[in-house]
C-alpha positions in Angstrom: -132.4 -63.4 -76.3 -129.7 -66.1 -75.0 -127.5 -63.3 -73.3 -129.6 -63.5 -70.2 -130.2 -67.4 -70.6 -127.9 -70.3 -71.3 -130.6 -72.7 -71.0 -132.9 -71.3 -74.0 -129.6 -71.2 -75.6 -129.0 -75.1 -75.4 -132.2 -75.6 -76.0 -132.6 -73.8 -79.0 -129.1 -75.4 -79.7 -130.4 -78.9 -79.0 -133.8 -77.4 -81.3 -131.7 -76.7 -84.2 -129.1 -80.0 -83.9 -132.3 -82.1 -84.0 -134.4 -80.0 -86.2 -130.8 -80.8 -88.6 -131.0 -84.4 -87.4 -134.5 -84.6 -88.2 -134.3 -83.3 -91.3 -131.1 -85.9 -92.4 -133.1 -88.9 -90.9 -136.4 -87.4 -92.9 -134.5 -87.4 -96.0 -133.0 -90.8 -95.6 -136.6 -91.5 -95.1 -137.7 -90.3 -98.2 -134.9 -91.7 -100.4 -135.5 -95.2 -99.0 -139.1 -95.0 -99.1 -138.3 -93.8 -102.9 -135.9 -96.6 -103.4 -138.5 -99.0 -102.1 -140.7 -98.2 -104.0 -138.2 -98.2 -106.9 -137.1 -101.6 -106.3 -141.3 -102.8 -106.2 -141.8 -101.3 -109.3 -138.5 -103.2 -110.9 -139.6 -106.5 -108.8 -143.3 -106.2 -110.8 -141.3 -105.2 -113.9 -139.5 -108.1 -114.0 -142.0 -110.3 -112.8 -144.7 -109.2 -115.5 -141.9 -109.7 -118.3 -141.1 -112.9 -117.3 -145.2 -113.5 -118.0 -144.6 -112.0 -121.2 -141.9 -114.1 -122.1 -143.7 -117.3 -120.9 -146.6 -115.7 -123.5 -144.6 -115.6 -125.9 -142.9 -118.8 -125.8 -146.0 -121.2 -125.3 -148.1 -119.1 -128.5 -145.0 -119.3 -130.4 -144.7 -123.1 -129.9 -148.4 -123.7 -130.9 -146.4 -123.3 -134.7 -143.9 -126.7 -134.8 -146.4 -128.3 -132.3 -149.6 -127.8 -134.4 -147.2 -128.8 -137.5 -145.8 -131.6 -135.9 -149.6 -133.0 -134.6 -151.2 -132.8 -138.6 -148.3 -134.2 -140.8 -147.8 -137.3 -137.9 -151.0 -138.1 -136.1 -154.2 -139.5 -137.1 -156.3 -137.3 -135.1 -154.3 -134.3 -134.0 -156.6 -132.1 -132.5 -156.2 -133.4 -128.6 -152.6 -131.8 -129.2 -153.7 -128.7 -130.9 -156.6 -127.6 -128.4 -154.4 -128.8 -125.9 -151.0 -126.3 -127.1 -154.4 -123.5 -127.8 -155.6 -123.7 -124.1 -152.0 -123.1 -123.0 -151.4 -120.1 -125.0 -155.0 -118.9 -124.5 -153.6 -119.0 -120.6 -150.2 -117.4 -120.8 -151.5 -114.4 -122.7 -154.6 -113.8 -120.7 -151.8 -113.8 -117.6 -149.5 -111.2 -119.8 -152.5 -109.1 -120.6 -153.4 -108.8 -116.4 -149.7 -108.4 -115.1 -149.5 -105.6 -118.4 -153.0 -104.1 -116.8 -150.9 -103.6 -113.3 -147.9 -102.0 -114.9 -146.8 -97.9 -115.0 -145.3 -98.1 -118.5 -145.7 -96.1 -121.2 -148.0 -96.6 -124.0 -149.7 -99.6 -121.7 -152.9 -99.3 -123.2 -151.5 -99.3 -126.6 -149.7 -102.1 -126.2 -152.6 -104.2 -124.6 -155.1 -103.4 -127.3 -152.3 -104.7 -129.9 -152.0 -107.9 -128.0 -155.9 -108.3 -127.7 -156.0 -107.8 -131.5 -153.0 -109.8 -132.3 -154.4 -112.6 -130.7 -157.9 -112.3 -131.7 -156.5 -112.5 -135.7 -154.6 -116.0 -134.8 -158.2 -117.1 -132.9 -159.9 -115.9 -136.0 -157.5 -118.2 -138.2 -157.4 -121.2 -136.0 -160.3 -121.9 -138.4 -157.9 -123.1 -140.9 -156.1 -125.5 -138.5 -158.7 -126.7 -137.6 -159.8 -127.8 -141.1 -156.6 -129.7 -142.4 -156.6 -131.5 -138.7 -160.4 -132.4 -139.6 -158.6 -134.2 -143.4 -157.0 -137.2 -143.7 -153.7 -137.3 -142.6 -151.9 -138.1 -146.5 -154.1 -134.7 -147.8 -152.6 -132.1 -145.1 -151.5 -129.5 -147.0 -149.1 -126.9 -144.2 -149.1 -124.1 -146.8 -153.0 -123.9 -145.8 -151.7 -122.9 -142.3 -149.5 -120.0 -143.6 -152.3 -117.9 -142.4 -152.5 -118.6 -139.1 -148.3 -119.0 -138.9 -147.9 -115.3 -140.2 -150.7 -114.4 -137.6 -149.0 -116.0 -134.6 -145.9 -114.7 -135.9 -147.4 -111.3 -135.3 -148.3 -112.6 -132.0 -145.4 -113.0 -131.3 -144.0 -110.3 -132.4 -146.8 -108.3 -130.3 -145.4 -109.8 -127.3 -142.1 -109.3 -127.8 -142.8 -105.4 -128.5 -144.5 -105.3 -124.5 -141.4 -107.8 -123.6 -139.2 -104.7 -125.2 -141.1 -102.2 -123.4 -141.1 -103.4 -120.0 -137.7 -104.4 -120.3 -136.8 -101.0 -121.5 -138.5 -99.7 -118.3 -136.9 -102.2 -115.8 -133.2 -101.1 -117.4 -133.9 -97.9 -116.6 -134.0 -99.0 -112.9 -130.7 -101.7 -112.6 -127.6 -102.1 -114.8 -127.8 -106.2 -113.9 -131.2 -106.6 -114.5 -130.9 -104.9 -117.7 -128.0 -107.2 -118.3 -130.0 -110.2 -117.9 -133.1 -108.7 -119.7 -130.9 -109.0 -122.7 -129.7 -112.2 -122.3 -133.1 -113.4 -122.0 -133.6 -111.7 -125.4 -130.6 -112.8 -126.8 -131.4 -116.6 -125.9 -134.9 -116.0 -127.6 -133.5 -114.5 -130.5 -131.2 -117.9 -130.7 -134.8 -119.9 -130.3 -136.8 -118.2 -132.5 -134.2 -118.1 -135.9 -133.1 -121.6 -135.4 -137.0 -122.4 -135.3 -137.4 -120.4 -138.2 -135.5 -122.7 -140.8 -137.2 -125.4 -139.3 -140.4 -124.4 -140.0 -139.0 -123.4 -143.6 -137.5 -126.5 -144.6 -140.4 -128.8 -143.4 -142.0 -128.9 -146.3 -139.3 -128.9 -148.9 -137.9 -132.5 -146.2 -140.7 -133.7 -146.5 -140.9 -133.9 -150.0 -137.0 -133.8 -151.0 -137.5 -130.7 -152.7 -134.4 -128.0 -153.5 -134.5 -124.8 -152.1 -134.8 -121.9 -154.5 -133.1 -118.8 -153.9 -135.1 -116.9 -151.9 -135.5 -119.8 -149.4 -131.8 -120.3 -149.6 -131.3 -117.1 -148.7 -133.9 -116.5 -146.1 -132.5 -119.7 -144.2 -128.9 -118.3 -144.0 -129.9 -114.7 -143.0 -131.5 -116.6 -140.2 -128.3 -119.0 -139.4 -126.2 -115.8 -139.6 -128.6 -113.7 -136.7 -128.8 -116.4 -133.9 -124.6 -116.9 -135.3 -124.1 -113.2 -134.1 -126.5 -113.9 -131.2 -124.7 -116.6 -130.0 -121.2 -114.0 -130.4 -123.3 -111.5 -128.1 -123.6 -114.2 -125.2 -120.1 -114.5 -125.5 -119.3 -111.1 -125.0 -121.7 -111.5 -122.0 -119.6 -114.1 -120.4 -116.5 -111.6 -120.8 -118.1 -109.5 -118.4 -117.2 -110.0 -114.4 -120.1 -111.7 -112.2 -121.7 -114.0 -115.1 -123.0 -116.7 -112.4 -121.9 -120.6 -113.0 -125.4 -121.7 -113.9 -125.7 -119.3 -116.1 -122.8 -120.0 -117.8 -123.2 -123.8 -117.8 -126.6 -123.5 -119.7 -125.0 -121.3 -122.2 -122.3 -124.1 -122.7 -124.8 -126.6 -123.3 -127.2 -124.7 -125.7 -124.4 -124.0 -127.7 -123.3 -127.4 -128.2 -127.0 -129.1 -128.6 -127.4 -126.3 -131.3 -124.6 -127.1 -133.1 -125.1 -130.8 -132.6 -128.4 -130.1 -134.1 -127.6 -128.0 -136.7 -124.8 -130.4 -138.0 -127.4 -133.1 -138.6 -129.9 -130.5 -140.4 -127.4 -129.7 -142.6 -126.7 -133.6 -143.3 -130.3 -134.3 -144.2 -130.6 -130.7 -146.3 -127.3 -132.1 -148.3 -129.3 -135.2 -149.2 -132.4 -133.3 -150.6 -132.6 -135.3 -154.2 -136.0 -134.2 -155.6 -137.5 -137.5 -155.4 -140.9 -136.5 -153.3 -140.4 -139.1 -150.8 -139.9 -137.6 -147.5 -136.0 -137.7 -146.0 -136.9 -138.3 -142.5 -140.2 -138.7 -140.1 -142.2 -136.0 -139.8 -141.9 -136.6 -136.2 -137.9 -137.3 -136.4 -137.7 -133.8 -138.1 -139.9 -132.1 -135.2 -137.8 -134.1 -132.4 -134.3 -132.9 -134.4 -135.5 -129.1 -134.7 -137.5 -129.0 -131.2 -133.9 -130.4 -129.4 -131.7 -127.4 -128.4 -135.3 -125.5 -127.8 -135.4 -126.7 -124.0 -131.8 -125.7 -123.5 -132.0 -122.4 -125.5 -134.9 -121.4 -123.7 -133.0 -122.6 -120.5 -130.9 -119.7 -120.6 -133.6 -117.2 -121.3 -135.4 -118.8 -117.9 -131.7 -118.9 -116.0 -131.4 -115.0 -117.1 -135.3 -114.1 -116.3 -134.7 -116.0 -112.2 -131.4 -114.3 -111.6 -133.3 -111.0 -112.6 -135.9 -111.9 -110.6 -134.0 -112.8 -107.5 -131.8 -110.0 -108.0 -135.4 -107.5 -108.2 -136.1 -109.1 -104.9 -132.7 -108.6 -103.2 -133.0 -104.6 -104.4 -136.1 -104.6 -102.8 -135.2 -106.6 -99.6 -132.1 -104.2 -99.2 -134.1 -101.4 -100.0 -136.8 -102.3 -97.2 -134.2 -102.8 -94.6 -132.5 -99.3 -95.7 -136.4 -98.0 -95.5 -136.7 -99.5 -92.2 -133.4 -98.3 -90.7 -134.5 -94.7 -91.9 -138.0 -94.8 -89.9 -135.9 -96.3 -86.8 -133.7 -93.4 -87.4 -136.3 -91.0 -87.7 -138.4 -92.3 -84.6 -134.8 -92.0 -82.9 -134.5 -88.6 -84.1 -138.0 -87.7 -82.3 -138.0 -89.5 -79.4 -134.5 -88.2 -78.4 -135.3 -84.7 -78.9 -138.8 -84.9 -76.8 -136.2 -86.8 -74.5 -133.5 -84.5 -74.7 -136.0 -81.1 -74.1 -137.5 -83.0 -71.2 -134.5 -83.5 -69.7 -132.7 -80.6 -70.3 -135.6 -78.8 -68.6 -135.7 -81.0 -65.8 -132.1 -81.6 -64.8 -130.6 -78.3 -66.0 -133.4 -75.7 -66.7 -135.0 -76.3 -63.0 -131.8 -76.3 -61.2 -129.8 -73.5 -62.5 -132.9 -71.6 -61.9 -133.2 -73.0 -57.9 -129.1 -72.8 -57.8 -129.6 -69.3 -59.2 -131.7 -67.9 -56.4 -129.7 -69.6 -53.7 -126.3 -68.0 -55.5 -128.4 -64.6 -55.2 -129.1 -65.2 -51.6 -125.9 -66.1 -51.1 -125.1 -62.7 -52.9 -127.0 -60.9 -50.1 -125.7 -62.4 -47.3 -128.6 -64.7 -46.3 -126.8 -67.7 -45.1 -130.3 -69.3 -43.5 -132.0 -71.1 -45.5 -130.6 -74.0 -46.9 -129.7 -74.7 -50.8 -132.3 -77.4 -52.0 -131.0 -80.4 -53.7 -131.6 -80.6 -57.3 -132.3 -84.5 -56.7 -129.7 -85.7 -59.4 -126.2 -86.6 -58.6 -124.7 -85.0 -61.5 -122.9 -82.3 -61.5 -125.2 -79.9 -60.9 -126.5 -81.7 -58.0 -122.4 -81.3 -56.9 -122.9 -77.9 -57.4 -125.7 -77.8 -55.3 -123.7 -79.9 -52.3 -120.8 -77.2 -52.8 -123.2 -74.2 -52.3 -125.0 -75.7 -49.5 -121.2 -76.4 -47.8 -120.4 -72.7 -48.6 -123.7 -71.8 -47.1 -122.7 -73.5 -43.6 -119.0 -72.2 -43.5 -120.3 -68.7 -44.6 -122.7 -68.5 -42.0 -120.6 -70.1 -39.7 -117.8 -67.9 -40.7 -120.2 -64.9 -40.2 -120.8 -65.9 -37.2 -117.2 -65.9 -36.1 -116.7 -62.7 -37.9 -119.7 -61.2 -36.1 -118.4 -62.4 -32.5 -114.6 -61.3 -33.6 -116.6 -57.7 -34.7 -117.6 -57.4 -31.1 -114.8 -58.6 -29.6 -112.6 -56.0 -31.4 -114.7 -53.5 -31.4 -115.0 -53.8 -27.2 -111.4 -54.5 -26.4 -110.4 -51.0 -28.8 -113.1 -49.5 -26.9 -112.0 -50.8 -23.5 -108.8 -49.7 -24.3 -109.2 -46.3 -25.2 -110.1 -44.3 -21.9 -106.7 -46.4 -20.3 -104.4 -45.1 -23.3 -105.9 -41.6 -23.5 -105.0 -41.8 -19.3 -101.3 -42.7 -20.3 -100.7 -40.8 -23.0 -102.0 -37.7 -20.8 -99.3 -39.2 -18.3 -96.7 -39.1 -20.6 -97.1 -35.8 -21.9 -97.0 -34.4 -18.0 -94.0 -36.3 -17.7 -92.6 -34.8 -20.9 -92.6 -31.4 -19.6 -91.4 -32.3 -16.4 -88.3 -34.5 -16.8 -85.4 -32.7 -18.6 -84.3 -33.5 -22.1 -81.0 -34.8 -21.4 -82.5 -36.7 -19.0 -81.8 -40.3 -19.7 -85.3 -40.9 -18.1 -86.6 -39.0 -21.3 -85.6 -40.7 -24.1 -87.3 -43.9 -22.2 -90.3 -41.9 -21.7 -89.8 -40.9 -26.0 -90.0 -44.7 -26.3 -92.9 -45.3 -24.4 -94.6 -42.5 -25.8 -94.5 -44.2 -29.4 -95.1 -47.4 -28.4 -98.4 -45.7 -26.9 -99.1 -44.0 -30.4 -98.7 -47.2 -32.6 -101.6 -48.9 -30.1 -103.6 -45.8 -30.8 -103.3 -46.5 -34.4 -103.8 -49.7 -34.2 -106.7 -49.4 -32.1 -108.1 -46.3 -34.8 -108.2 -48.8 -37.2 -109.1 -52.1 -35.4 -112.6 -49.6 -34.6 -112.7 -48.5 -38.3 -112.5 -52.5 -39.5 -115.2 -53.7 -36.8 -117.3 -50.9 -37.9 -117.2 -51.8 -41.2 -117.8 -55.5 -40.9 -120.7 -54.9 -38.7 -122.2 -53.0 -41.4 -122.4 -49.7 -38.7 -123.3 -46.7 -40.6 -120.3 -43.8 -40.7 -120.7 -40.9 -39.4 -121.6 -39.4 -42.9 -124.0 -40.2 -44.8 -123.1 -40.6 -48.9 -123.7 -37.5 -50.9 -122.1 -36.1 -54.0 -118.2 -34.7 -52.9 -115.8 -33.5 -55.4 -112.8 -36.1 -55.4 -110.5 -32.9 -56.3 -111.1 -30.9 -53.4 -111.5 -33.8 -50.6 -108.2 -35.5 -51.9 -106.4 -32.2 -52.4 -107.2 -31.4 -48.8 -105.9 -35.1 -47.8 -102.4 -34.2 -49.6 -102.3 -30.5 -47.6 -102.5 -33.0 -44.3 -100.0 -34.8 -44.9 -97.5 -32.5 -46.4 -95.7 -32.0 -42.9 -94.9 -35.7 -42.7 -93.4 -35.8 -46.1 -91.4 -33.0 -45.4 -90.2 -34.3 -42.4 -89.3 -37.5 -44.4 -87.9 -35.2 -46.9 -90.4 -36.5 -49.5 -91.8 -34.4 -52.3 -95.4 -34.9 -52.3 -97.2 -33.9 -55.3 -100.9 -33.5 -56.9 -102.2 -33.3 -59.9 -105.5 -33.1 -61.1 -107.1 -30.8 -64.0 -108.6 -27.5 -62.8 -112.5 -29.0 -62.5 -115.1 -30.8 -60.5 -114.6 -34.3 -60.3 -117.9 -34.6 -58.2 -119.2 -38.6 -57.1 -121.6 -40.1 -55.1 -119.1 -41.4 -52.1 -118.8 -40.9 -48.2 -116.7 -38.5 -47.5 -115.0 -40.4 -44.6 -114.0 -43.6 -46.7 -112.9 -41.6 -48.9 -110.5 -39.6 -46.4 -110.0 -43.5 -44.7 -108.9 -44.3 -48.1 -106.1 -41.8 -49.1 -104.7 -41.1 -46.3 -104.0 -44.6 -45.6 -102.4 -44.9 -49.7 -100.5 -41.0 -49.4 -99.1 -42.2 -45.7 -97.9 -45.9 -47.0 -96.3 -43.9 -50.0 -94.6 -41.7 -47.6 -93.8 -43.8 -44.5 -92.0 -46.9 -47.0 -90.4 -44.6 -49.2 -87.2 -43.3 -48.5 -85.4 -39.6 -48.2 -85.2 -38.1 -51.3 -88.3 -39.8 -53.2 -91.4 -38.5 -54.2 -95.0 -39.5 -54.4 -97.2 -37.9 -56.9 -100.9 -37.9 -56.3 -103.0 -38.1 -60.2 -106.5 -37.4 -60.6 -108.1 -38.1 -64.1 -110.9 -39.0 -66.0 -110.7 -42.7 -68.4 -113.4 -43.6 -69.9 -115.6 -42.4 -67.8 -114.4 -42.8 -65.1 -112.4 -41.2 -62.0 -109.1 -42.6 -61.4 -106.8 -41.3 -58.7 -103.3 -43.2 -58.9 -101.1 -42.8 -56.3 -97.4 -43.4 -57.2 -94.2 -43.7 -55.4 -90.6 -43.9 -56.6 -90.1 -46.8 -53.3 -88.9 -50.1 -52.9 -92.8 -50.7 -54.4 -94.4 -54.5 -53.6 -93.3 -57.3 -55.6 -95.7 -58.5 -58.2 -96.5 -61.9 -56.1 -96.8 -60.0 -52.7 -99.9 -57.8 -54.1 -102.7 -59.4 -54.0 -101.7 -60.8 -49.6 -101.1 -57.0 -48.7 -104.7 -56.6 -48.2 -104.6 -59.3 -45.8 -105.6 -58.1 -42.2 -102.1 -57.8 -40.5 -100.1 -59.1 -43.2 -96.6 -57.0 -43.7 -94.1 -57.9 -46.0 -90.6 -59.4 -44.7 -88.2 -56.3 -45.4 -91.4 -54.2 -43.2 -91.3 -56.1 -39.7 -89.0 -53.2 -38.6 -91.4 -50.8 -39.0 -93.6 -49.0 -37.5 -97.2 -50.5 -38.6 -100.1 -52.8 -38.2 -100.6 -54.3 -41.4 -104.6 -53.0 -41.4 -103.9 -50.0 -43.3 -104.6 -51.5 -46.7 -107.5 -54.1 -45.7 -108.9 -50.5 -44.7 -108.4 -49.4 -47.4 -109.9 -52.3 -49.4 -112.5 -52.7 -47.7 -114.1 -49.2 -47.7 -113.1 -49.4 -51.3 -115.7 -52.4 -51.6 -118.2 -50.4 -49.9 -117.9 -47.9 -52.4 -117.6 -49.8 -55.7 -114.4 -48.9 -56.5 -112.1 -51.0 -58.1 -108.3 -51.2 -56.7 -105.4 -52.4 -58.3 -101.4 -52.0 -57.8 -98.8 -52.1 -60.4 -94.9 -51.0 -60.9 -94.6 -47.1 -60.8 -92.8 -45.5 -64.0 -89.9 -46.9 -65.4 -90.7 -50.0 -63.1 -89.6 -48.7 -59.9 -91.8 -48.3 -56.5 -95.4 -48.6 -56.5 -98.6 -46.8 -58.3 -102.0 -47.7 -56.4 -104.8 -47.2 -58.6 -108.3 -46.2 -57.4 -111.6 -46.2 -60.2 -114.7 -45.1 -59.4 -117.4 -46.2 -61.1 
């Protein structure tokens, strides 16, 4: 398919490059458009957990606030509805952003937050009834209820926090490094609340803890104690950001601060009934390292968040980049086809003809510009300046023809007159005559310019395209060469040369004109005898190689140097060491140029052992 065209080659070339292209920017494509879409899906992760945890924190602080509002105000149910509407709010937002997520178990986990909070609505009833009692006969233990029930709330929410965190780990090592931060921090918050809302009561009333409390209150100190030892391993790690670490600091010391002065007023627990601080002293105390705990959850939860949105930022310009690639990708291939038909396609194909036209000798019309000045279109001023100087040059050769051919013809009846002359005068003027070896001289001298004339009519007939006087028919290369050899065996054995040939005992027929192929050898077997010298030989081989008929013909000579070989075919070109001799130097362009006519191929190389010359004719 591309043997016969090199421009369905480059473009099928240019086809499969781009299809590869195409395919590379298509992928890219596709894993941006995947990492996009990863990076929204951890953005609305991290976003709908940060919902959760605002959920969680406002229903769990309904517990100390609630508390707080019966044992130290009057009327305490502005505060209650007020901490109610606010958690009402926060989990009605948890439960839509939960509705928009992809996690598993969604509908699960929404259904146990409905219920969850529909058992601490259900129980606000008994809130409700000590806030509607005078403020000395509150009883908190009424409330336990509804505490367990927003407990499970709580709980509830923290189960969704741990599922969509779980999801948004999956997606990004630093997110997932602050998700559990964030969880950390609220682990902090929620046991140090704990003993708070333990040891109200028995503050309140100076009352020793029993075991089980005491217990239950140290478990609790010792799990945000190893929480607080898990944020330290945190800040260990590289890339913990200032803030972050500064609202760690800060937590940590209002905690202990705190905790220091809990301690205190536990230590002074006596039994007496009377209360050992405020009911709203003890609230203020427990609720004052909850801001700054929580700060680190919310520090954790932003940085997440911003981080989400950088991943998706980066992952929309990497999505972007890929569709600019791709569009590239397409455009430059409809480009590139386009092109390559119109600037290389349509002129090879023009240059093509007008290099076939130049193949047949039809120097008239003009090579048409490919309209590009590239280098085709230098190709195309190139062919167009061969096209003048051929036809130019044809012209000259066509004028030189006729000249030639005229002047040899003009000449002839004049020679033929003196060399009729000289051979009257031969017979008449006696041999040791000095007159005769004068007339010897002029007598050669009149048979080189018979030669030379033979073959200047042999040339102009050939470059004026004249047909021979033969037409071409099948001959039989051994009989018409072996006859050639018989002709000239006198000459070699006047130049006491042995002439040899050898040739198989067959037909070698081929389709040839018989003259050019006598023009041909006897002009090869005569240079191989005149520039040889006494004593040498010249062998004459006729053979078949692959498939075709070779005739070499081989001297033992001085032979042709290797750089002289190619300018002896050169019209009346003769080698240095040859000026002495008797010759024309149009022997071989004969020779050449009948060979042309024929299709046969010519070629010269050292005879055997590298000495003389072998001439080497294949016919196709």
């Amino acid at each position: 398919m591309f043997k016969s065209s090199i421009t369905k080659f480059l473009i099928a070339s240019l086809g499969i490059l781009m299809t590869g292209l195409f395919v590379a920017a298509l992928i890219l494509a596709v894993q941006a458009w995947s990492n996009y879409a990863l990076a929204g899906r951890i953005s609305r992760l991290t976003s709908t957990d940060h919902t959760l945890f605002n959920a969680l924190v406002t229903v769990r602080a309904q517990i100390p606030k609630d508390s707080t509002a019966l044992i130290a105000e009057d009327d305490p149910r502005p505060v209650m509805e007020a901490t109610r509407r606010e958690a009402s709010l926060t989990v009605t937002g948890a439960l839509q952003a939960l509705q928009s997520t992809d996690i598993a178990n969604r509908v699960q986990i929404i259904t146990a937050i409905r219920t969850a909070w529909h058992k601490v609505e259900e129980l606000q009833f008994t809130v409700e009834a000590q806030a509607s009692r005078v403020r000395t006969e509150r009883d908190l233990h009424a409330i336990d209820a509804w505490r367990e029930a927003v407990h499970g709330m709580t709980d509830t929410l923290s189960t969704a926090s741990a599922a969509v965190g779980n999801a948004v780990r999956m997606g990004d090592p630093i997110i997932a490094e602050m998700v559990q931060i964030r969880r950390t921090a609220w682990t902090i918050r929620d046991r140090y609340g704990l003993q708070c809302s333990m040891l109200r009561p028995n503050v309140d009333k100076s009352l020793p803890l029993n075991a089980a409390q005491l217990d239950l209150w140290h478990g609790d100190r010792a799990i945000y104690t190893a929480a607080w030892h898990t944020l330290d391993e945190f800040l260990l790690r590289p890339g913990v950001s200032a803030a972050l670490r500064k609202r760690i600091d800060v937590a940590r010391t209002e905690t202990k601060q705190a905790q220091t002065q809990v301690d205190a007023i536990v230590g002074r627990i006596d039994n007496s009934g009377k209360p050992l601080v405020a009911s709203g002293d003890w609230t203020a105390l427990c609720d004052g390292p909850f801001d700054s705990i929580l700060a680190i959850a919310q520090q954790a939860q932003d940085e997440a968040n911003s981080h989400a949105e950088t991943i998706r930022a980066a992952s929309f310009r990497m999505l972007l980049i890929a569709g600019l690639d791709l569009t590239s990708v397409i455009a430059f291939s409809a480009f590139a086809v386009v092109h390559v038909q119109r600037r290389l396609a349509r002129p090879m194909k023009i240059l093509t003809a007008a290099i076939a036209r130049l193949g047949r000798r039809e120097f008239d019309e003009p090579v048409p510009p490919t309209m590009s000045p590239d280098e085709l279109g230098s190709m195309a001023q190139a062919l167009e300046t061969l096209r003048a100087s051929a036809l130019e040059a044809e012209r000259l050769q066509q004028a030189m023809s006729r000249f030639t051919a005229d002047a040899s013809h003009q000449m002839r009846t004049p020679l033929t007159i003196l060399r009729t002359h000289i051979s009257v005068l031969g017979g008449l003027i006696p041999k040791n005559n000095e007159a005769y070896s004068s007339l010897k001289d002029i007598q050669e001298a009149a048979d080189r310019l018979q030669r030379l004339l033979i073959q200047l009519l042999k040339l102009a007939r050939t470059d004026s395209g004249q047909p021979l006087d033969k037409e071409t028919g099948t001959v039989d290369l051994r009989e018409v060469i072996q006859e050639i050899a018989t002709k000239h065996v006198p000459q070699a054995l006047e130049a006491s040369i042995d002439l040899h040939f050898e040739a198989a005992p067959r037909q070698f027929p081929t389709q040839a004109n018989p003259i050019m192929i006598h023009e041909i050898f006897a002009n090869l077997i005569d240079n191989a005898i005149r520039y040889n010298s006494a004593g040498g030989s010249v062998v004459i081989r006729l053979f078949d190689d692959q498939g075709k008929h070779v005739v070499d013909v081989e001297d033992d000579g001085p032979g042709v140097p290797e750089t002289e070989r190619d300018k002896v075919f050169t019209r009346f070109y003769r080698l240095n060491r040859d000026q002495s001799r008797v010759g024309s130097g149009l022997g071989l362009a004969i020779v050449q140029s009948f060979a042309t006519s024929l299709n046969a191929q010519i070629s010269m190389s050292a005879g055997a052992n590298d000495r003389g010359l072998r001439v080497r004719v294949s016919f196709i």
